[in-house]
PLY file of the C-alpha trace (Angstrom):
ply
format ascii 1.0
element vertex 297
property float x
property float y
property float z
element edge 296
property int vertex1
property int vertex2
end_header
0.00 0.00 0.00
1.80 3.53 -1.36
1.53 6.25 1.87
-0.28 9.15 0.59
1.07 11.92 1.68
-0.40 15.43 2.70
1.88 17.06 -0.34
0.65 14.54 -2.41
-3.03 15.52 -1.74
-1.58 19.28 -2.42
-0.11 19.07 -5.05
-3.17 17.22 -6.73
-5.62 20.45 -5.45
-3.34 22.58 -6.90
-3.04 20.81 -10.12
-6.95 20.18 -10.71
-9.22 22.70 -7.98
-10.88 19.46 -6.41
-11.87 19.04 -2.72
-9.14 17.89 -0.33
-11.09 14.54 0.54
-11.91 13.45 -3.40
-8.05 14.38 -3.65
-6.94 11.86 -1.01
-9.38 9.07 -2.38
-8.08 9.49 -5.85
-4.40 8.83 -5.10
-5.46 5.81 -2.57
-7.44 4.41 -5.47
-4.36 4.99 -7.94
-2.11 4.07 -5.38
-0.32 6.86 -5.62
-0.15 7.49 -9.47
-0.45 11.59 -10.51
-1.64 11.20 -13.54
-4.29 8.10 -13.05
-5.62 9.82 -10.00
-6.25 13.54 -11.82
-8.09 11.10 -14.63
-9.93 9.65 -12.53
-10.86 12.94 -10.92
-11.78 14.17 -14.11
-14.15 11.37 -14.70
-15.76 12.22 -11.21
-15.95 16.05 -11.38
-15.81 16.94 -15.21
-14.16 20.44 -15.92
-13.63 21.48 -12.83
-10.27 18.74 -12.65
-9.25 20.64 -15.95
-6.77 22.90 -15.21
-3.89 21.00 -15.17
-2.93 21.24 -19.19
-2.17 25.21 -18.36
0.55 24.55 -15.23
4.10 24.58 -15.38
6.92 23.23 -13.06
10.04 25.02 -13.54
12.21 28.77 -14.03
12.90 30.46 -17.46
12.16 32.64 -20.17
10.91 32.45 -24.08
12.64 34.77 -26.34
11.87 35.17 -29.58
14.01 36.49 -33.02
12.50 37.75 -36.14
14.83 38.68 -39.69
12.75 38.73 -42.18
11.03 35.96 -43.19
13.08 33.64 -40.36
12.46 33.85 -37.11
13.35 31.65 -33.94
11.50 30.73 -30.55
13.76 29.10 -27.82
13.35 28.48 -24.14
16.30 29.38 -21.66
15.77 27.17 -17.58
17.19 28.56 -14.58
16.22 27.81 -11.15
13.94 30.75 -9.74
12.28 33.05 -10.76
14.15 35.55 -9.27
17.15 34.92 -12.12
13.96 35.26 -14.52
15.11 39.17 -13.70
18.29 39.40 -14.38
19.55 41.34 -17.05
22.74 39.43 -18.00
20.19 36.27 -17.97
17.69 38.07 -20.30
20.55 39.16 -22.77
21.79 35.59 -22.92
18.11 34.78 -23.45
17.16 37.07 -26.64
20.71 37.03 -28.09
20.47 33.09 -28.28
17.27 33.52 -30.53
18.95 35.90 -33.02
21.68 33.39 -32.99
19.54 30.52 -34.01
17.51 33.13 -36.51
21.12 33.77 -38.38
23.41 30.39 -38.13
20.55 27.64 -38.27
22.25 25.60 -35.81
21.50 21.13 -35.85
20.95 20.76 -32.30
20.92 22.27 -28.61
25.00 20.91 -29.24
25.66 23.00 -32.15
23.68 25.97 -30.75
25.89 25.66 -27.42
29.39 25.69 -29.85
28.12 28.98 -31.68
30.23 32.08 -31.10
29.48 34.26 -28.54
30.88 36.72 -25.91
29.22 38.46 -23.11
29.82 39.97 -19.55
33.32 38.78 -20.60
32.91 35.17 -21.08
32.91 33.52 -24.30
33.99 32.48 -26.90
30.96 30.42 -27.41
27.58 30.55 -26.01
28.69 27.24 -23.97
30.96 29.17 -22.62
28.99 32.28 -21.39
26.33 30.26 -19.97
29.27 28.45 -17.75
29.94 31.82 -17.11
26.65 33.15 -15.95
26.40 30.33 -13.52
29.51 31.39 -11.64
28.62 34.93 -11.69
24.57 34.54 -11.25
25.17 31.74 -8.65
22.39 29.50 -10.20
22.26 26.48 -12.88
20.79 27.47 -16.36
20.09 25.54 -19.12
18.87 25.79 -23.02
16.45 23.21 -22.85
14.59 23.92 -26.61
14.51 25.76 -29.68
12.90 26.05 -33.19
13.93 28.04 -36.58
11.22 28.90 -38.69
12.52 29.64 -42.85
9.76 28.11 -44.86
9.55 31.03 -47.07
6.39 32.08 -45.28
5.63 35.26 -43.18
6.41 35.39 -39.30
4.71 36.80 -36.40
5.35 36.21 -32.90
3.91 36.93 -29.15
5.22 36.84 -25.87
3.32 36.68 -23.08
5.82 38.16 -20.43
8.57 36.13 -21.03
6.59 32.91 -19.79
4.63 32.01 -23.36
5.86 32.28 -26.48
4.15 31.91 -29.92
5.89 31.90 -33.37
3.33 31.65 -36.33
3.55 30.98 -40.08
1.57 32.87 -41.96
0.29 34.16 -45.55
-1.94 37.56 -45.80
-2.57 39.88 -43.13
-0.10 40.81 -40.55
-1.91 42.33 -37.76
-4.21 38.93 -37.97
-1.08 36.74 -37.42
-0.13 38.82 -34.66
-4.00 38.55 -33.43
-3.83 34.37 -33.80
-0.35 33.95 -31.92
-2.14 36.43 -28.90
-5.26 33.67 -29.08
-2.88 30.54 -29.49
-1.00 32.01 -25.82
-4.76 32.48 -24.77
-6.43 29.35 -26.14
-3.55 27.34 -26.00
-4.91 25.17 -28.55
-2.78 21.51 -29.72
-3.32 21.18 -33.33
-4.38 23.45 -36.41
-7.55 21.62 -37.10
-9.63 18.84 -35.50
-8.06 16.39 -37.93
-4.63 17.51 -36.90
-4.91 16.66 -32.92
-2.69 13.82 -31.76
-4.73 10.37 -31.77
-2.94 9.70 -28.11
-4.96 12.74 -26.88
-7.91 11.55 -28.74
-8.19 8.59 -27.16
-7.43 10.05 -23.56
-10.07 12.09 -24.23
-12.37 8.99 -25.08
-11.42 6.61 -22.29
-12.14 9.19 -20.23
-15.47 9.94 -21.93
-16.17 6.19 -21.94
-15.79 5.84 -18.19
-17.90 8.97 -17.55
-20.51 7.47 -19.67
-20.41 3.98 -17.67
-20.99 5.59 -14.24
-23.99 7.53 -15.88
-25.90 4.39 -15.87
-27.60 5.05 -19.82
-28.76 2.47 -22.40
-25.27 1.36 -24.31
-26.88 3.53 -27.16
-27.16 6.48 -25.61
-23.74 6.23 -23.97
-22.03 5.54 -27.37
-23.49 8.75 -28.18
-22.58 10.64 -24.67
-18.72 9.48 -25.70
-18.67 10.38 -28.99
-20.40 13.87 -28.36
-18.14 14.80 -25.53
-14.99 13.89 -28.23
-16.32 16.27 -30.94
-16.55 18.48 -28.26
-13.21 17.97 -27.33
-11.97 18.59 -30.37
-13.55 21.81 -31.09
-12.23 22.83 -28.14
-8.01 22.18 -28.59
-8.13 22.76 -32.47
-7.42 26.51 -33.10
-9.75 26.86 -36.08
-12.49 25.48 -34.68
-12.07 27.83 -31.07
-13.96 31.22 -30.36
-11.24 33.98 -31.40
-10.49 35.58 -28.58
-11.29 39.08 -29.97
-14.47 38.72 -30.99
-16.97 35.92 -29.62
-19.38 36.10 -32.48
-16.71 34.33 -35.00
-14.11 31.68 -35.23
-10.44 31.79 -35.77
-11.64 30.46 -39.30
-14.18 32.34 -39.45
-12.02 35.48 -38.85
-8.70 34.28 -40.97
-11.42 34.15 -44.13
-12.43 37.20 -43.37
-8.68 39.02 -43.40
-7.84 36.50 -46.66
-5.06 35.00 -44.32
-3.71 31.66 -43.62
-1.63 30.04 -41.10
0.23 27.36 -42.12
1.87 26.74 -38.38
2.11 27.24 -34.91
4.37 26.71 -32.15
3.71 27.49 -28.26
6.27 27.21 -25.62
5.18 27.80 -21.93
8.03 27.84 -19.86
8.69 24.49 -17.95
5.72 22.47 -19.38
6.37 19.20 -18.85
9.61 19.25 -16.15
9.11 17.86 -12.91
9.68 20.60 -10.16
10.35 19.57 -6.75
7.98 20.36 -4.22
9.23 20.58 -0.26
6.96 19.34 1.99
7.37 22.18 4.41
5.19 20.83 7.20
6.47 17.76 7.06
10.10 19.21 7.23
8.97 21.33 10.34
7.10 18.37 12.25
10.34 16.59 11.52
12.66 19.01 13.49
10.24 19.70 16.35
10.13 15.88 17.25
13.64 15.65 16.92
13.86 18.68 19.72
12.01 17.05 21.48
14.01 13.71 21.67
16.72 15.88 22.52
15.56 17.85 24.88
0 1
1 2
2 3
3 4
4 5
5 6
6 7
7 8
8 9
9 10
10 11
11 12
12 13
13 14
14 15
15 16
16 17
17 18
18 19
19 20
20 21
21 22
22 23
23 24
24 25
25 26
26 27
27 28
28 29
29 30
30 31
31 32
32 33
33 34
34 35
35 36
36 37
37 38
38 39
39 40
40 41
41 42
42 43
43 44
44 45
45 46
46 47
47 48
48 49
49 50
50 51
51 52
52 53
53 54
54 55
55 56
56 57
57 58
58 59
59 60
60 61
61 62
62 63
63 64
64 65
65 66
66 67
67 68
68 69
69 70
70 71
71 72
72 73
73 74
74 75
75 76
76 77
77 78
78 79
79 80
80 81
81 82
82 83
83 84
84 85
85 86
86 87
87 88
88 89
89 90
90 91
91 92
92 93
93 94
94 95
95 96
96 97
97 98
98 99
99 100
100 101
101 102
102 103
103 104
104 105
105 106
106 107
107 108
108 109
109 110
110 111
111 112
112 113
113 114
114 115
115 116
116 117
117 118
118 119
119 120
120 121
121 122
122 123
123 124
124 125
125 126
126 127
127 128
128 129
129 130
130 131
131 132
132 133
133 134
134 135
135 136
136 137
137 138
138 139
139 140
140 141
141 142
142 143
143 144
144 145
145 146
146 147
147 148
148 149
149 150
150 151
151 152
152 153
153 154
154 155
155 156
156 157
157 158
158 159
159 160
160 161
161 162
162 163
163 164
164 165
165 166
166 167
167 168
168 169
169 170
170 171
171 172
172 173
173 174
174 175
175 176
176 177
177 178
178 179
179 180
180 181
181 182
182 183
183 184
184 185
185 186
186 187
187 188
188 189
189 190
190 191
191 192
192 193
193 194
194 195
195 196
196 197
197 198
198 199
199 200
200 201
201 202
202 203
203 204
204 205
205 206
206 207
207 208
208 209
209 210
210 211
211 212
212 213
213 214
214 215
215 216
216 217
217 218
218 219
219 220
220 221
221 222
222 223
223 224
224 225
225 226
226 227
227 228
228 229
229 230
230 231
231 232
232 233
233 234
234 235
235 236
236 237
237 238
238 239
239 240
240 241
241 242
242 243
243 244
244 245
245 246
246 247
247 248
248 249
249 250
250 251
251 252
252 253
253 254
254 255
255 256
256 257
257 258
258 259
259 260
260 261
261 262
262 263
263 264
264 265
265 266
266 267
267 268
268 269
269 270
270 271
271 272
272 273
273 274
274 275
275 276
276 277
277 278
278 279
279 280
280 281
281 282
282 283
283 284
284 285
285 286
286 287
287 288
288 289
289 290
290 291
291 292
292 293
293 294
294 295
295 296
């Protein structure tokens, strides 16, 4: 039997809004699993376990480079936020993109061997970062990147320095710009509904599938629940298909037909999506050192 822990239960509020109690029975009944227990919260209590997809677990920024037609979206760790600040950090941050923008490099290897000098440390960006961790006092990493030189048109958003979205685009500028601000919104996963991942699909369906079960309906009616809470689902995480943020009486389509543009891509990064941040269990580290006074004293 896996000990749930209070930071367990926590952590699983935080990550989906539900009740403390439904918390602690979902991790007992997936012994202890993340993931299976905020599913099977999901199935239980619907949207409001939802929120998770947004959340992120580590430091950084997102810069972004544009020349022309190229541009170049990369994502820059550290350790706290507070680094997140610093100007010598930022300047590494934004003069990595134009790098990438100009020299096209293979890999986060060949990126790291590119010439570079700042704050006196080079001559490569490997170097400089090295650099920045002696001087700043805190790890930093390069952890992704992406050139775009399709021969389309570029636009790009940043949210802070937290999202970033790099589009591909033909036609109007201002409604590229207006589609990479709804994509850092919206966060949508795919283009159109025929685009999204069949993995998420099927998530999506099992989950569907169990919330049909526990409704108790006819096998007819339930095939139809899970197949109308999928096209649901898929209206919701494709970008055409989602309410443009700047107008709720029309589509993204609707309103890309209406400026005679197209977008041919998009790319999101959300700083730390997807890297497992430790958590300290604070009151557990506290009731550890007041028992141990105690056996002391």
């Amino acid at each position: 039997m896996v000990a749930i822990t209070a930071s367990m239960v926590a952590e699983l509020r935080a990550k989906t809004d539900a009740p403390m109690m439904e918390c602690k029975k979902a991790l007992t009944e997936a012994e202890g699993d993340m993931d299976k227990a905020e599913e099977l919260l999901r199935v239980k209590l619907g949207s409001k376990a939802g929120k998770a997809a947004s959340r992120v677990t580590a430091e950084g920024v997102v810069a972004t480079h544009q020349m022309g037609h190229v541009g170049a979206l990369v994502e820059l760790n550290c350790e706290t936020d507070f680094v997140t600040k610093n100007d010598s950090f930022l300047a590494m941050a934004r003069a990595t993109a134009e790098l990438i923008a100009q020299h096209n490099p293979s890999d986060l290897n060949a990126l790291a061997a590119l010439a570079y000098s700042q704050d006196g440390f080079g001559p490569t960006l490997e170097d400089v970062r090295k650099g920045l961790i002696g001087k700043i006092g805190e790890n930093m990493s390069l952890r992704r990147f992406k050139r775009f030189a399709n021969g389309h048109e570029f636009a790009h958003y940043l949210h802070g320095t937290r999202i970033g979205v790099a589009v591909e685009y033909t036609g109007d500028a201002q409604a590229a710009k207006d589609v990479a601000m709804h994509v850092a919104a919206m966060k949508p996963v795919a283009l159109t509904s025929q685009d999204v991942p069949a993995e998420l699909i099927e998530k999506e369906r099992s989950v569907a599938t169990a919330k049909a079960a526990e409704s108790g309906k006819p096998a007819d009616i339930a095939a139809k629940m899970i197949e109308g809470s999928v096209q649901k689902y898929l209206k919701e995480v494709s970008l055409f298909n989602q309410v443009f943020v700047k107008n709720d009486k029309q589509t993204v389509e609707q309103m890309l037909k209406a400026t005679q543009t197209t977008i041919h891509s998009f790319t999101m990064y959300v700083v730390g999506e997807g890297i497992e941040k430790k958590v300290d269990d604070f009151a557990a580290e506290v009731a550890a050192q007041v028992a141990a006074a105690k056996q002391s004293a």
